[in-house]
C-alpha positions as CSV (number, residue, x, y, z in Angstrom):
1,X,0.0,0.0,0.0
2,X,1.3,3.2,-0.8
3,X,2.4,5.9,1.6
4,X,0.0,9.0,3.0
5,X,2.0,12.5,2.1
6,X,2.2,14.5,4.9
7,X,1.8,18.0,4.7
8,X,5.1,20.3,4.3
9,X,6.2,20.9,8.2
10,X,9.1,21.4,10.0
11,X,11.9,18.5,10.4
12,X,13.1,18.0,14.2
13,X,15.5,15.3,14.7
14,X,16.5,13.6,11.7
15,X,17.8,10.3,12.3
16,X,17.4,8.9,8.9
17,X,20.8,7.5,7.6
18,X,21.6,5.1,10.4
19,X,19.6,3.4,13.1
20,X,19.8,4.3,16.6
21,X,18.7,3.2,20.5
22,X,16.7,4.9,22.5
23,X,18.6,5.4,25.7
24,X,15.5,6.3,27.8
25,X,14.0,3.2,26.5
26,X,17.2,0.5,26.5
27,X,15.0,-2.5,25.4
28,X,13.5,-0.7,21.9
29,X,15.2,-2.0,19.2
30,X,17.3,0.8,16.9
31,X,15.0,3.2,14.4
32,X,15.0,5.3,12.0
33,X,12.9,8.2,12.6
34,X,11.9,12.2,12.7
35,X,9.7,15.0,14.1
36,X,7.6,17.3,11.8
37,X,5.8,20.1,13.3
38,X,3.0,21.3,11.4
39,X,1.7,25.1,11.3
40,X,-2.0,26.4,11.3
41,X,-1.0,26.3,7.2
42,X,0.0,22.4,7.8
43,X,-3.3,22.1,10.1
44,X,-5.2,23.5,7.4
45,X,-3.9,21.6,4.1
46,X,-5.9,19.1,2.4
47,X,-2.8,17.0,3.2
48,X,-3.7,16.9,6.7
49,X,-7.3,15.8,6.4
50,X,-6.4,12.9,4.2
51,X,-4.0,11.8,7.0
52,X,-6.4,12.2,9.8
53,X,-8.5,9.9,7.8
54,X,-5.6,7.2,7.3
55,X,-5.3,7.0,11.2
56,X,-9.4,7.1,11.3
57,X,-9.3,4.2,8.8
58,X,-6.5,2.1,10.8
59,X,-8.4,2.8,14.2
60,X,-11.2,1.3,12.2
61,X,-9.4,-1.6,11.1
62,X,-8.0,-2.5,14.2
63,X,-10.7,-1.7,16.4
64,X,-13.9,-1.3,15.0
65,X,-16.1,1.4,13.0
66,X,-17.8,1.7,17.0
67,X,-15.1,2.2,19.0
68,X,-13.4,4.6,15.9
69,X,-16.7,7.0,16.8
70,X,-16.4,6.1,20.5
71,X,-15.0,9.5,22.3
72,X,-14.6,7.6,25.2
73,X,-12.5,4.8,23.8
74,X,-10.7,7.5,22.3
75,X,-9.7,9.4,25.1
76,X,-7.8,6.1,26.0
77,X,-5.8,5.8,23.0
78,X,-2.4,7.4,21.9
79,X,-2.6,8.8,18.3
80,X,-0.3,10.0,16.5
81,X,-0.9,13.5,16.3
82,X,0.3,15.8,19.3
83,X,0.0,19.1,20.2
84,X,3.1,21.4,19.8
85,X,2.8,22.9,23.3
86,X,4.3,19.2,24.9
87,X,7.9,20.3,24.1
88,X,9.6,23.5,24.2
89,X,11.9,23.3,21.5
90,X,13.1,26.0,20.0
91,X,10.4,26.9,17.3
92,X,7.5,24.7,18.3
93,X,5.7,27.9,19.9
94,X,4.9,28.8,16.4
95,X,4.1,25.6,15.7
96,X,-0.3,23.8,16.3
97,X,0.7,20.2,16.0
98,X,3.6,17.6,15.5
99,X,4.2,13.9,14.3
100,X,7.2,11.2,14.6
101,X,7.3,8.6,12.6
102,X,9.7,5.5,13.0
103,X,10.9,2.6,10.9
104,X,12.2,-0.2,11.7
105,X,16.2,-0.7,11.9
106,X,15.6,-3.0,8.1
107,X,13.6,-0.3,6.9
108,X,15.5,2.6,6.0
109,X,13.7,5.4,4.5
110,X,14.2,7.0,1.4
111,X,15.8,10.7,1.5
112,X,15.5,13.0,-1.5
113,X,15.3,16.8,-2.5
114,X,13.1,18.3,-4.4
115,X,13.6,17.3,-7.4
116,X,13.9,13.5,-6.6
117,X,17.8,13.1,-6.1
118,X,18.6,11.1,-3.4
119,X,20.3,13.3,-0.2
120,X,23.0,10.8,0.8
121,X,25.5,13.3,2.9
122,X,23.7,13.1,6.5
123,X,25.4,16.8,7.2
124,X,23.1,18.3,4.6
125,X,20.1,17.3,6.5
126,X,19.1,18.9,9.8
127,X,16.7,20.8,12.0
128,X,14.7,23.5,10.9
129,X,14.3,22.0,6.9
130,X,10.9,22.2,5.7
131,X,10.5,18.9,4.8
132,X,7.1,16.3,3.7
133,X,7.1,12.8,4.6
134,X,5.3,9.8,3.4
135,X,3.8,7.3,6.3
136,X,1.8,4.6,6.8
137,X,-0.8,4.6,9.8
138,X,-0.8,0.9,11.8
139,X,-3.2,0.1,14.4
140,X,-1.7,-1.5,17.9
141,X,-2.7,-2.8,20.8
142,X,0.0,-3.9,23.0
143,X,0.6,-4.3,26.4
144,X,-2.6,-2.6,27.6
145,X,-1.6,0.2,25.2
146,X,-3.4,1.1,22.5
147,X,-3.4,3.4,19.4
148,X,-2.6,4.3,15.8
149,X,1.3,4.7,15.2
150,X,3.0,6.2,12.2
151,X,5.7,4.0,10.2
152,X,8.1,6.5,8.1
153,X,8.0,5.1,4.3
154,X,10.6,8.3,3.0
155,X,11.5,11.8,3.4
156,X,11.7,14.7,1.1
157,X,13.7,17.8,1.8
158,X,11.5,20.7,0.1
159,X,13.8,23.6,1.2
160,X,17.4,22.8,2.8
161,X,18.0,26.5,3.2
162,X,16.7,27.2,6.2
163,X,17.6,28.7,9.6
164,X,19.1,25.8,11.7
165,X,16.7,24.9,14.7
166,X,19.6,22.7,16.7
167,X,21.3,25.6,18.0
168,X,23.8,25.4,15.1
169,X,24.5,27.6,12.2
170,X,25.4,27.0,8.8
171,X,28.8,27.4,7.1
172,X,27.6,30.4,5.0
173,X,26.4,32.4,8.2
174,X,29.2,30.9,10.5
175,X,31.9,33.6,9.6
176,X,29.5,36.5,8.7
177,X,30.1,38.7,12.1
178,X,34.0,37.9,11.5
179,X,36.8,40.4,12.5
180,X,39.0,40.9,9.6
181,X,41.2,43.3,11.1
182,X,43.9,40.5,11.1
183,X,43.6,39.7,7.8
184,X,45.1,43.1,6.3
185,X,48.3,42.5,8.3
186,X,48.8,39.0,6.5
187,X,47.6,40.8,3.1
188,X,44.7,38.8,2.6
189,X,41.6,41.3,1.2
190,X,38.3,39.7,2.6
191,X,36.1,41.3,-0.6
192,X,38.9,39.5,-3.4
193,X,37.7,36.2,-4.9
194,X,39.8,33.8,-4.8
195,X,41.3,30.9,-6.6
196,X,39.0,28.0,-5.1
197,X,36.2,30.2,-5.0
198,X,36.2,30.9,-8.6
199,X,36.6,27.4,-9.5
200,X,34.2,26.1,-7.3
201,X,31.9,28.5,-9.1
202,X,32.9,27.2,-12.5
203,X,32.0,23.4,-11.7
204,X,28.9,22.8,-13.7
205,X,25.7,21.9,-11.9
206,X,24.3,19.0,-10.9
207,X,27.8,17.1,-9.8
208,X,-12.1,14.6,4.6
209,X,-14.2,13.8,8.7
210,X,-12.0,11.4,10.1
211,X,-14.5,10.6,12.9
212,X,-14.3,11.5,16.5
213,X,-10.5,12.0,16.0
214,X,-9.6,15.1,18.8
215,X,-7.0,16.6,15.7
């Protein structure tokens, strides 16, 4: 069955090129996995009314078209939507609601731009990203615990050129608020362009009412 698309959102914790633990959790087996916080322009997307109707259909199929409807039954099960005022990280107080996903360690997913081609250098992908995603809602009932999950099928970067939301910065802003002062006593003029700049620049390019759901 083919993946829901997720509305474009924030990325928070990308952990999508190698499994890990969970340390708080020593027993779960290594994931892949990632946060996406939604806006009130995510909230409102056709996107995410055709996700709130997977999870309504996978409550349905692993629980019943009654208990679906049941606001009571409901109010005892963990989906997978959550509000943005749980966490304070930086960011999330502009945010209305976010999703994490997982996959399994065997299951890596798929990372791409927007174009299609493949993202393989993990360093390129990081917090603050708008970003989409593509998941599959499951049913589960384990343990006393019951609810609709999110499996992460892949993971497309829509715009990498964003303002990093993990505290770091990138390269291109890193040395903006420089002092250059030194530099004119080793003869070096900051506003010259310089050999591996100029070649760098030359390299061609391309090297729906889902039920009772609270959400």
């Amino acid at each position: 069955m083919a993946g829901i698309m997720t509305p474009v959102g924030y990325l928070y914790f990308p952990n999508l090129f190698e499994a890990r633990g969970n340390k708080q959790v020593p027993t779960q087996a290594a994931r892949f996995g990632a946060m996406l916080l939604l806006d009130k322009t995510g909230t409102g997307s056709q996107q995410y009314q055709t996700l709130r109707q997977g999870v309504f259909d996978a409550l349905v199929a692993k629980f019943g078209a009654a208990k679906a409807n049941d606001k009571a039954f409901l109010a005892q099960c963990r989906l997978p939507f959550r509000q943005a005022s749980e966490k304070t990280y930086s960011g999330f107080a502009d945010g209305e609601i976010f999703i994490a996903p997982w996959a399994a360690a065997d299951q890596k997913p798929g990372v791409v731009d927007l174009q299609g081609n493949n993202i393989l250098d993990k360093q390129s992908v990081f917090m603050g990203q708008l970003a989409r995603f593509t998941v599959r809602p499951f049913g589960y009932d384990t343990n006393g615990n019951k609810g609709v999950g999110l499996f992460l099928e892949h993971v497309q970067i829509v715009k990498a050129d964003m303002p990093r939301r993990d505290g770091g910065v990138s390269a291109e802003d890193a040395f903006k608020a420089a002092d250059n002062s030194q530099l004119a006593a080793l003869g070096i003029d900051p506003n010259a362009v310089t050999t591996a700049t100029t070649a760098y620049n030359n390299t061609p390019a391309g090297a729906a009412n889902a039920g009772g759901l609270p959400f």
